[in-house]
N, C-alpha and C positions, 0 to 999 in steps of 0.2 A: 445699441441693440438692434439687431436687426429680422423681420421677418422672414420666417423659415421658409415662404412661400419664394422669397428671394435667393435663400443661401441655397434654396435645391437648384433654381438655372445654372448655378457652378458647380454643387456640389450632388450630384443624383443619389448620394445613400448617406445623408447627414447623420444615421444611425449608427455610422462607423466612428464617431466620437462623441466626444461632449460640446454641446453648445449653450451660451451661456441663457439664461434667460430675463426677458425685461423685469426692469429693477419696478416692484412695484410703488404705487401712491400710499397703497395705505396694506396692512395683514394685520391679522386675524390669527393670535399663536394660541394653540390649543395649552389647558393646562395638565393634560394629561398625554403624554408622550411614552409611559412606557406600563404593562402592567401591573396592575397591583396600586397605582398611587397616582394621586391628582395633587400636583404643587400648590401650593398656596401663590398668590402674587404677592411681590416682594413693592410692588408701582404700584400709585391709582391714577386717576384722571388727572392731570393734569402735568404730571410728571414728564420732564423732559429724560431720554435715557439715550445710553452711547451702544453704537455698533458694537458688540459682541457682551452686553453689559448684563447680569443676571438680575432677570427680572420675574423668576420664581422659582421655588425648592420646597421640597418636601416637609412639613411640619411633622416634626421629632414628636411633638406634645401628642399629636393624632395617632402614627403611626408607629411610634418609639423605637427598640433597636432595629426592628425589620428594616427601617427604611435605609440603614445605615450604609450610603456607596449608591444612593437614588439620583439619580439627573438629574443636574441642574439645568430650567430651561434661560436661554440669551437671547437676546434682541439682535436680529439680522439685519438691523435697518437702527441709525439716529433717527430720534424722533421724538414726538410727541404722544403718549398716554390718553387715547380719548375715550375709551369706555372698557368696563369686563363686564362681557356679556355674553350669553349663553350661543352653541351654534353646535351643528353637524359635525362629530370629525369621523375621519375617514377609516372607521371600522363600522361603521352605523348610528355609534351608540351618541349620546349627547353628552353635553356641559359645558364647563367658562370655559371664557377665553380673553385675551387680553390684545385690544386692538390698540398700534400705533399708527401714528398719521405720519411717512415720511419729512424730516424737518433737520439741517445740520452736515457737518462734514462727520466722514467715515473715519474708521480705525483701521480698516484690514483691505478694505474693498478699495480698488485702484492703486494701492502703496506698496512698493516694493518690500518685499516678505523678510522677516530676520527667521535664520535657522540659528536655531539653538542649540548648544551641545549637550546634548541628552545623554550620549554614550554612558559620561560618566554620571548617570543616572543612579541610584539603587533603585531597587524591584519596585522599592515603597514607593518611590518620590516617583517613579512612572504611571505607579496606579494611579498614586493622587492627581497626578497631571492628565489624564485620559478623565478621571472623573469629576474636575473642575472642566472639564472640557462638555463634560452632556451626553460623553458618545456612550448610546446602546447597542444590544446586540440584537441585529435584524436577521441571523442565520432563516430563523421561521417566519413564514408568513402568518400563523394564527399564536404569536407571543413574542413579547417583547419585553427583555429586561435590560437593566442599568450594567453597562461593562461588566463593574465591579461588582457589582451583586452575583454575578453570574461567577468570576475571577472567586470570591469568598466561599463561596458551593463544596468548590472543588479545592480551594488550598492545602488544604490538611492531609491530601492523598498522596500515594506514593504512586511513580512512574506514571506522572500526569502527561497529556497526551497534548499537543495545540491540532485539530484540524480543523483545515482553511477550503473550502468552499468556492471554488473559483467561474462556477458556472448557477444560472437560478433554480432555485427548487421549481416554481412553477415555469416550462420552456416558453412559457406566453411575454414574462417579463421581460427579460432583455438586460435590466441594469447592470446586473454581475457584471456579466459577460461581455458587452462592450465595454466598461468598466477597465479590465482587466485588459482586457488587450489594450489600451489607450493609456494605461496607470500604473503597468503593472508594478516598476520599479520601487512606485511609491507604494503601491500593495504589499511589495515585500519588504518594503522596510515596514510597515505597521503588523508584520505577522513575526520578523526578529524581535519588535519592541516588547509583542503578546507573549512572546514565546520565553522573553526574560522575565517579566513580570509572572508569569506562572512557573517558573522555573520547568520547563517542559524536557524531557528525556530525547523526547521525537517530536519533529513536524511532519504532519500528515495533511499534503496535498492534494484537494479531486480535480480532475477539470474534464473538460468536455474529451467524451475521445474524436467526438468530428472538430476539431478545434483543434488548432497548434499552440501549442504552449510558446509564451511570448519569449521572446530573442534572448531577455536577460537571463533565461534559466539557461541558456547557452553558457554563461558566466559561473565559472567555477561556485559551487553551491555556498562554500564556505564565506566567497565574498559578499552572498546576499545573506546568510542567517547563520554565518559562526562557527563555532563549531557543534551547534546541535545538528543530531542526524537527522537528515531528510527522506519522506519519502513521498514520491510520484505516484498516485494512481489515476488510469485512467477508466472515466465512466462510461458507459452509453447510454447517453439522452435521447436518443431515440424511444426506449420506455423510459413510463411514467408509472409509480415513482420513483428516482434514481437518487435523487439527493438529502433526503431525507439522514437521518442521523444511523436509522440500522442501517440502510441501505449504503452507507459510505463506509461505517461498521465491516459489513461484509464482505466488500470488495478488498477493505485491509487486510480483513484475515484471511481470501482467497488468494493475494497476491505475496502475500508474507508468509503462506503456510502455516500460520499460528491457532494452538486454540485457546484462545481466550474467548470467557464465555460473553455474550453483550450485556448483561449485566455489569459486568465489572469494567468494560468499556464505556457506557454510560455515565458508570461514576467517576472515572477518571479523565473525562477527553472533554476538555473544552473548544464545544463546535461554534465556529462562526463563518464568514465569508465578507467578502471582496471588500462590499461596501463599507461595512465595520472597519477591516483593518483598514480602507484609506481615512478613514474619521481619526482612526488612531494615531496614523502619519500627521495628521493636521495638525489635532491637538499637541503630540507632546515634540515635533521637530519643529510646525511652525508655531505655535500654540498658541492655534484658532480654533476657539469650540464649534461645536456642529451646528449651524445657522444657517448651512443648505444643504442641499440633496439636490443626487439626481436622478431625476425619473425619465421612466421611459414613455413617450409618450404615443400614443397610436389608437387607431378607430377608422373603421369605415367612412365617418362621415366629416373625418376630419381631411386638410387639403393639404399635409404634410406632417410625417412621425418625427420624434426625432429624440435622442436624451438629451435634456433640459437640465442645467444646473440651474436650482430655483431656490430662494428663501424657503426658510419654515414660514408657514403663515399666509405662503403667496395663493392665492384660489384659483380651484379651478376654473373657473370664466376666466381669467387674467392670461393662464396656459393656453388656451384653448384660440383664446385670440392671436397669441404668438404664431401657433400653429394656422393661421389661415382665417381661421372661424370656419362656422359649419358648413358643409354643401349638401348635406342631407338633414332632416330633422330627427334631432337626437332622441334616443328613444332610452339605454342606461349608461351607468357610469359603472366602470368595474375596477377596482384599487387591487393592487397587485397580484394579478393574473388570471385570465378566466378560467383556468381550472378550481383555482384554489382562495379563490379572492372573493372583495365585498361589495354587492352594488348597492350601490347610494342616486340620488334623486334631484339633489344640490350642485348647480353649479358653485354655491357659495360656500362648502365646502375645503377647508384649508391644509394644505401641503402639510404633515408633519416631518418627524426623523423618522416614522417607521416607513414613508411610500416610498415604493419603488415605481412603481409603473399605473397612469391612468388610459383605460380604453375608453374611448366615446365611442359606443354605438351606434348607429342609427335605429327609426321606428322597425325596418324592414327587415334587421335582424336579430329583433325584439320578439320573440317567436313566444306563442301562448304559455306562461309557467304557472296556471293554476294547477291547484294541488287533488289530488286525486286520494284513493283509499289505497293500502298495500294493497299488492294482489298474489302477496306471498310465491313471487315467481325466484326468489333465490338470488338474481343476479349481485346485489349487492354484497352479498357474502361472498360470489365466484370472484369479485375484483379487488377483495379487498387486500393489500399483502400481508395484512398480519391476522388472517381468519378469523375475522372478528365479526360481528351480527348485527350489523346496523338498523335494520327490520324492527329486531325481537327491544333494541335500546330504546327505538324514538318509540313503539308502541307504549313502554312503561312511561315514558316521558309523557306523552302527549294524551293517552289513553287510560295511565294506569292501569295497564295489564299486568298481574301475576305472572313476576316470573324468576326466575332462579337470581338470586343476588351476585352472583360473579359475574352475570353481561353486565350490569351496572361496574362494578369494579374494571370490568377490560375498557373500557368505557375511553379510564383515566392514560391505555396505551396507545390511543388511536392518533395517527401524525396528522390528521386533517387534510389530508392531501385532496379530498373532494371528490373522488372515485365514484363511489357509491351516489352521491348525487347527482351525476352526469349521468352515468347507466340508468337511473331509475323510472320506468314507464311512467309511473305516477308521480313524477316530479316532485317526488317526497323529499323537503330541505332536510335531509338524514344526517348531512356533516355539521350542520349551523347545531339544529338539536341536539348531538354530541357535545358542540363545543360551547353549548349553554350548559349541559349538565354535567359538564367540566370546571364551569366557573363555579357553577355551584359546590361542587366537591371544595373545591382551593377555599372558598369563602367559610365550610363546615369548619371547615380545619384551621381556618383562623380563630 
């Protein structure tokens, strides 16, 4: 493994691919990886366990049929079990977590790969192999569910839709997108595999429009995804937000000329992107579960960016060192994107499957974010794209104001894209608030 402060004297934009990242001594795997449910550990102390080996799933008895198609979490490292113990994961929130102390020969890591013939797969045996596999669905930055939970939503509908996501919701991230240019081949084989497994009518492509679509779509369509039809749109990421689910919605219907209303688009189109389908490629062509990620790494006060393929579990201090270590004094840490993303406090914070991208910033662009009162100037409604009132929500939230019951219901339609709180003079956390009194809603209704 080599530091990145070295691979840039050869290499000036190590951004333009994946680089692997140091294998670490010891992680720290969260037991909560997607939401809605905290695994139970399957190890304890003292348990020796194998490279890619499951060492936690969801208790049936806790969560009963809901959990049914919930990720299973794997050990990205042999090793040894030396404590479950509580820690930072990288949405804010807390809980266990299950530390190994590297110890043993590997299974997947250094050994030349077997591809499996999967073609003659049925629909079933693909799901089930994607979700022995762990892989979720990261399309959103503020949700995260299990493939298959996601795949079960939608089965039952007619002219189901697959769209694929080939660029980041938030433009700060980066993963997709180098991603796909560097993967893409193996991207498109994990979006035919989704696309049989949902029995899908059409694929629905986004990608960047300042972006070329990678050389393989050069290749007659059929050789990469069959004989389902495909279709190409392109976005512009220059506004924000563009990738969001109406947002990719509408560019379909503006380039198809169709009216379908989005409602009924919603319920039929299972959205995801880049990173997902290559988890998908792993899982069921090589059938390795998801045990790394790659993030994108970047910060002012770091002494080189770069995507990082990293263990689940690997922390950020271990990244960070890769990357150089600090030249300025860090001041926060922001988890996939500074639009739309979560700052945390912890270097010792741990890599899950949902990150994509960590900023280290430094103190000097740590600029004052105490909170201030509204001042009822409007903007957050002017930016918001689905004219929604974020003002009049966090007041009932945080205030208990009186006020009409349907801003609370619009509430549950907002994508989180973080608009409203960048605008806001009074640096009112208006999106986080939201997305609290969102969980709240999901949790009534349980």
């Amino acid at each position: 493994m080599a530091m990145l402060t070295d691979i840039t004297k050869k290499d000036k934009n190590p951004v333009q691919r994946m680089t692997t990242g140091f294998l670490p001594a010891k992680i720290t795997i969260p037991l909560c990886q997607e939401d809605g449910f905290e695994c139970t550990s399957s190890v304890k102390p003292g348990d020796s366990v194998r490279e890619g080996q499951v060492i936690a799933d969801v208790s049936r008895d806790e969560y009963g049929s809901k959990s049914f198609g919930a990720a299973k979490i794997h050990s990205p490292i042999p090793g040894t079990v030396t404590e479950i113990k509580s820690c930072t994961y990288p949405n804010g929130k807390q809980g266990k977590a299950v530390e190994i102390f590297l110890n043993g020969s590997f299974t997947y890591l250094g050994k030349q790969q077997t591809v499996f013939d999967w073609k003659n797969y049925s629909p079933a045996m693909l799901l089930r192999t994607i979700s022995e596999g762990g892989v979720i669905n990261t399309f959103s930055n503020s949700s995260y569910s299990s493939f298959e939970i996601e795949m079960n939503k939608i089965k039952d509908e007619k002219d189901k839709k697959l769209v694929v996501r080939l660029f980041d919701e938030d433009p700060s991230c980066q993963a997709d997108s180098i991603l796909t240019r560097s993967e893409f081949e193996k991207i498109a084989t994990g979006i035919y595999i989704s696309a049989k497994v949902l029995d899908a009518n059409e694929i629905i492509i986004a990608y960047a429009k300042n972006a070329k679509l990678p050389a393989a779509v050069g290749i007659e369509t059929k050789e990469l995804f069959g004989s389902i039809p495909v279709t190409f749109i392109e976005i512009d990421t220059r506004f924000y937000p563009c990738g969001g689910k109406r947002e990719l919605i509408k560019a379909w219907q503006k380039q198809r000329r169709v009216a379908v209303s989005d409602k009924e688009m919603l319920r039929t189109c299972f959205f995801t992107d880049s990173t997902t389908m290559f988890h998908v490629y792993n899982a069921v062509v090589l059938n390795i579960p998801v045990e790394t990620v790659n993030v994108f790494v970047t910060g002012d006060c770091l002494q080189a960016n770069a995507l990082l393929k990293v263990c689940v579990g690997t922390s950020f201090k271990t990244i960070a060192k890769q990357c150089g270590g600090f030249t300025k004094k860090l001041g926060k840490i922001i988890v996939n994107g500074q639009i739309s993303g979560v700052a945390i406090n912890s270097l010792d914070t741990p890599v899950t499957k949902y990150v994509k991208s960590i900023s280290f910033n430094s103190r000097q662009d740590n600029y004052d974010r105490s909170v201030g009162v509204c001042l009822r100037c409007g903007r957050c409604r002017s930016v918001c794209s689905l004219d929604l009132s974020p003002n009049i929500i966090y007041a009932k939230k945080i205030n208990n104001a009186q006020v009409d019951p349907i801003y609370l219901e619009s509430a549950m339609l907002c994508t989180e894209c973080g608009l409203c709180s960048a605008i806001c003079p009074s640096k009112l956390p208006l999106t986080h608030v939201i997305r609290l009194l969102k969980e709240e809603s999901k949790e009534n209704v349980k």
